[in-house]
N, C-alpha and C positions, 0 to 999 in steps of 0.2 A: 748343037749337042746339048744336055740336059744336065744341069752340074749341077749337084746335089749341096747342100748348104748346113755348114755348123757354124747357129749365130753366137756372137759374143757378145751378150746381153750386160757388159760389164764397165766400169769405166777404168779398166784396164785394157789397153788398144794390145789386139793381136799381134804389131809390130815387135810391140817391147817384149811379149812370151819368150822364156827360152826355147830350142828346135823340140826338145824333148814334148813340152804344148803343144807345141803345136801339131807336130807328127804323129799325137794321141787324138787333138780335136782333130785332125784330118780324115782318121782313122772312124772316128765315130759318124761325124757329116760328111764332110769333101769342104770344098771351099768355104775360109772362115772369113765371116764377113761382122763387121763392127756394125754393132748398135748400142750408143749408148746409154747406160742407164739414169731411167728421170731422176730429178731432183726429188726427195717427197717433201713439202712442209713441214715444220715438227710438230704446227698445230693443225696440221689436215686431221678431218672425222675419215670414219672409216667409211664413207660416201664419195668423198674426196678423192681418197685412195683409190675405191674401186673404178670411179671414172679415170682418173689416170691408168689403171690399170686396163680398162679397155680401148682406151686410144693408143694406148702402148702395145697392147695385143693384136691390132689391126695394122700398124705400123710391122710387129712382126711374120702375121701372117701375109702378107704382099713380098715377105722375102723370101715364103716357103721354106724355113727350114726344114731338118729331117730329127734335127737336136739341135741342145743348145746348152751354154754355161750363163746360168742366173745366179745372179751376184751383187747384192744393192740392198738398198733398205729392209730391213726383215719384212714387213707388213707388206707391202709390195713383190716381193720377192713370194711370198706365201700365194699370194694371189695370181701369178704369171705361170707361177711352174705348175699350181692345180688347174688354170685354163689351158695350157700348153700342153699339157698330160693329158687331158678331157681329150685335147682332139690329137693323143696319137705323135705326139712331138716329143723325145726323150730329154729330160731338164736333169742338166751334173753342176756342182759345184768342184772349182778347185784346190785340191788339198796341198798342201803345203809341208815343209821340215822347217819351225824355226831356227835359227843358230843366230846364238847371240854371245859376241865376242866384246872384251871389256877393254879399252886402252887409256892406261896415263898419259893424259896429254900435258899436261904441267902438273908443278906438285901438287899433290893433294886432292886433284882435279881428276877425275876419270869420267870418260867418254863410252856411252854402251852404244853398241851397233848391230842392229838388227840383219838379216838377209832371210829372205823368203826361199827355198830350191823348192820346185814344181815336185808331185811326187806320184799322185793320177787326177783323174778327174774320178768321181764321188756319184753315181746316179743319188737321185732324192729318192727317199723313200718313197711307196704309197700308202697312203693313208687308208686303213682298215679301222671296220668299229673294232674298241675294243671287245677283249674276251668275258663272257660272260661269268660272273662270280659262281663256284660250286656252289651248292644249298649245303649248308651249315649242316651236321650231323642230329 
């Protein structure tokens, strides 16, 4: 039988999602399968990038997805979701609620605490030319 695939292009393992994630990427692909996201150098050219970007693209096409959550280096991340959209692959990011709670932990000492709750996934935009300026009166 033919199971349809929502990859997790993220270095966030699908394990650790709450059900809520998950039962939304379910929703979108069918079985979520982990791929992690590359390293990028911070002094990779933008040559660099796109070869990483196409061995990573070919890595993700041999898993067939149907969709995907792209989540990783901005420069990299630009370049996956607009190959991945080229051929017909739906690319989401996911959205978050932060809460950030403050505690005295000894005197004078306070401790800030972060927590992420899941809250959708995000489709990426697509990129259109911009609109063209009125002519001036």
């Amino acid at each position: 039988m033919f199971q349809t695939v929502f990859l997790n292009l993220s270095n966030h393992p699908a394990a650790n999602w709450p059900p809520a994630q998950r039962a939304e990427a379910e929703a979108l692909g069918g079985q979520i399968v982990d791929e992690p996201f590359p390293a990028v150098p911070p002094d990779a050219d933008p040559e660099d990038v796109a070869a990483l970007g196409d061995y990573t693209l070919q890595r993700i096409l041999a898993r067939a997805p149907v969709a995907a959550m792209v989540q990783g280096e901005f420069t990299l991340t630009v370049y996956l979701v607009q190959a991945l959209e080229f051929r017909g692959i739906l690319c989401y990011a996911a959205t978050t609620r932060r809460i950030v709670e403050n505690a005295v932990v000894t005197a004078g000492a306070v401790e800030k605490r972060s927590r992420f709750e899941f809250v959708r996934f995000r489709r990426y935009p697509t990129a259109t030319p911009p609109a063209q300026p009125s002519p001036a009166p």
